[in-house]
N, C-alpha and C positions, 0 to 999 in steps of 0.2 A: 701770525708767525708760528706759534705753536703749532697749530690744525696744519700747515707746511712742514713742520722738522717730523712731526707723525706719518703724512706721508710718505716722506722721502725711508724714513726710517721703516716703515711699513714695506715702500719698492725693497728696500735691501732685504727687508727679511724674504721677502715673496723671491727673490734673485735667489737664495739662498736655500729654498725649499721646496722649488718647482716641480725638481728631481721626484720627491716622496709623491706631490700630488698626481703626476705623471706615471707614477708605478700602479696605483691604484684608482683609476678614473672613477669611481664610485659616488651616488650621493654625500653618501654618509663621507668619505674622504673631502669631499668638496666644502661640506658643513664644518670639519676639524679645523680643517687649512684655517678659514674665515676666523672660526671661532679662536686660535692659537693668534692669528697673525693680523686678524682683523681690515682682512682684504676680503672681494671678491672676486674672484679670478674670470666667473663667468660676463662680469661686471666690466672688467678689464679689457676682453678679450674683442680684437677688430673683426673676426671671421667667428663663422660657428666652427672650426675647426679650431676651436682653444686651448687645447692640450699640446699646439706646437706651441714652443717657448717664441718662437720669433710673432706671435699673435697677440703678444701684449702688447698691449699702448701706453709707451712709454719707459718701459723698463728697458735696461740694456742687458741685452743676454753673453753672456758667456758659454764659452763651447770648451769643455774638459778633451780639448783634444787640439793638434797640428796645426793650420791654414794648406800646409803643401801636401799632408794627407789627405783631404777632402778631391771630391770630382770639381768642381770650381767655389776655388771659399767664396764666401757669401760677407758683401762687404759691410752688409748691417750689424753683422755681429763681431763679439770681440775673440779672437782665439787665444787660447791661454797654453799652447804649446803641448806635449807629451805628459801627461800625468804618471811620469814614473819614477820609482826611488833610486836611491843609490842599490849600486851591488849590495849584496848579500852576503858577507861574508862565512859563512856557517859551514861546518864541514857538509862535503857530500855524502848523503849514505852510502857506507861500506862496499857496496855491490856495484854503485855507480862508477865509485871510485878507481872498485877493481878495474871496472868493463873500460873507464877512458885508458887509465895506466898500459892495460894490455890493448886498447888498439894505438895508441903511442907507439907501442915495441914491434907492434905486430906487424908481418910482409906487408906486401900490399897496399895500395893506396885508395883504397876505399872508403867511404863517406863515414862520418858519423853523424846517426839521425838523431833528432831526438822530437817526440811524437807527445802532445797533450793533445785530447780534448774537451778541456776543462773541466770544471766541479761540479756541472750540470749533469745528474744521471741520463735525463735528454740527450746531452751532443753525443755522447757514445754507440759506435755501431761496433756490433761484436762481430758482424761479416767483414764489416772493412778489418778491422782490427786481425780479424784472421789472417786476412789475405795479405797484411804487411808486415805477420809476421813470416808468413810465407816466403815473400818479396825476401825478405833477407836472411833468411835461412838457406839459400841458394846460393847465397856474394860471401863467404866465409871471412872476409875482405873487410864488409863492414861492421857495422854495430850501429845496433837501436835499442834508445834508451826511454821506455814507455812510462811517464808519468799517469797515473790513472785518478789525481786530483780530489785523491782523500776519499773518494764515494765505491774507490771499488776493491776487490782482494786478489792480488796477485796471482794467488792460487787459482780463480775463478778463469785464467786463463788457459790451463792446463800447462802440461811440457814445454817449456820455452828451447829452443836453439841455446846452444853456447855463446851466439853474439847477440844474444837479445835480454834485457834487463827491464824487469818491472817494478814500479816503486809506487804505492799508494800514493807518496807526494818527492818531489823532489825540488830543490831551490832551483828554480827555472832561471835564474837570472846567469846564477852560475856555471849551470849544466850549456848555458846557450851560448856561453863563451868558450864551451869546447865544443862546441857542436859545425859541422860543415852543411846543416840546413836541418828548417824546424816545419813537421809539418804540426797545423793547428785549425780548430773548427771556425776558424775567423774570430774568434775573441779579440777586441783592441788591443787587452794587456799585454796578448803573449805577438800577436804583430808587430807593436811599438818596441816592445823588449827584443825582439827577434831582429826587427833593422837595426835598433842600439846597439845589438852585438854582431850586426853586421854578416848577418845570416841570411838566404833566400828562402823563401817559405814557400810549399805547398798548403792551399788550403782548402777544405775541407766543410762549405757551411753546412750546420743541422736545419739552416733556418729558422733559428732564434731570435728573437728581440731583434740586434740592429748584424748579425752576423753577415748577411746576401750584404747588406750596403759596405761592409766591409771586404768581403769576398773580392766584389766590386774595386773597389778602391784598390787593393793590392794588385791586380789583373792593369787596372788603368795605369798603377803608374809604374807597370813592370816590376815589382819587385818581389814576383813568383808566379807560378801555377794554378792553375784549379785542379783540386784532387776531384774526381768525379765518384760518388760513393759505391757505383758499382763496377770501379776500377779493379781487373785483375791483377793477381800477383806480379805478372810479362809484365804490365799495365804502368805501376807503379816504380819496376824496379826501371823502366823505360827514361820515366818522368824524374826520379832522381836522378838520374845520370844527365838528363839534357838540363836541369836546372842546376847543378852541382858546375856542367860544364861550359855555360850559358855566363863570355862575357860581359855582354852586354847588359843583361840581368846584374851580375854581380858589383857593375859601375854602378847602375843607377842606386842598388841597395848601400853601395859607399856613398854616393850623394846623398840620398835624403837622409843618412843616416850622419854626416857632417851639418844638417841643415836643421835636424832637430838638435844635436847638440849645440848650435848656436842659439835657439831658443829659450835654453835653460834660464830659467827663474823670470821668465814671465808671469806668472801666475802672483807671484809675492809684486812684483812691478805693477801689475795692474789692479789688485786689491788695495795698493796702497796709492794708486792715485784714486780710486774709488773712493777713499775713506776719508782723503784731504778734498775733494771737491764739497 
């Protein structure tokens, strides 16, 4: 009985830790794991391809993400819905604030962008980035609001347009509730946050970790674009406008985006039948 409640209790930790071992596929990573958790993973594993979490025998995997955002969920595993907080309530920086207030007043009914690609000095393309600000220094109309995600210096972009604002970091969740479309380098965060507030996305992958399979997934269940990196200024202000005026896009991004809020608090739901089994 004991040598039982040690495994079970050993499965949860390894459920719990898989994440770390998977970042670092290393010996020495392989040897910590064992020696912390007192598992062997390779020991575990039904394929030589053990670093997938669904290759363990026995354990029940959880997936920090949707079932309806996936290309076909996978019914062995458990989903635990959109891993995101509440709003944000934090003021906007001063500059963003200015730029939404005056496209609120402003003629015209042109978009408001707003543009991450994320904390990674990797996802950033200083050509694209040129080229959108380009794209919108031509639409006097609109406004784009470039989040550069704490790695980079405003200044480093030179002269901006009068409708274009750059912010080392900005509260994303907030900024995306004024926003009329976000483009993003495929990050989950700012996808999931982006349907929440009911925005269509352009995206944009560096080809990162799991970015193309996300790219992917937005493309499949229509709920944006693919920005192509060596998309011109024409190029881009093109693709805003047909996505911005795309309703069929726009339905589907209010569905899934009623469908994960129906989700909410699975994640506490299924730790706690976990913990009573």
């Amino acid at each position: 009985r004991a040598s039982s409640k040690r495994s079970r209790r050993s499965k949860r930790a390894v459920s719990g830790a898989v994440s770390a071992a998977e970042a670092d596929a290393t010996p020495a990573a392989e040897a910590e794991f064992t020696r912390r958790h007192g598992v062997d993973l390779r020991a575990l594993a039904t394929t030589d391809a053990w670093l997938r979490p669904w290759g363990y025998d026995g354990l029940r995997t959880l997936v920090l993400g949707p079932a309806q955002l996936d290309l076909r969920a996978d019914p062995s595993v458990t989903y635990v819905g959109p891993m995101v907080g509440p709003v944000d309530r934090v003021p906007l920086p001063p500059s963003v604030a200015a730029a939404v207030e005056r496209h609120r007043l402003g003629p015209g009914a042109g978009p408001l962008v707003y543009c991450s690609f994320g904390s990674f000095v990797a996802s950033y393309d200083e050509a694209l980035l040129g080229r959108l600000v380009a794209a919108v220094a031509d639409e006097p109309s609109w406004t784009l609001l470039l989040a550069l995600g704490g790695t980079r210096d405003p200044d480093s972009l030179g002269p901006l347009p009068d409708n274009v604002v750059a912010e080392r970091w900005m509260p994303q969740r907030r900024v995306l509730d004024e926003a009329d479309l976000a483009i993003t380098h495929a990050g989950i965060m700012t996808i999931l946050e982006g349907v929440l507030a009911g925005v269509p996305l352009l995206v944009r992958s560096a080809g990162l970790r799991d970015q193309d399979g996300n790219a992917a997934r937005v493309v499949h269940h229509g709920l944006g674009r693919l920005l192509d990196r060596e998309a011109s200024a024409s190029t881009i202000r093109d693709l805003v406008e047909e996505v911005r005026s795309d309703r069929l896009l726009a339905d589907r991004v209010t569905t899934m985006r009623r469908e994960l809020l129906r989700d909410d608090r699975i994640l506490e739901r299924t730790v706690a039948d976990l913990l009573a089994a």
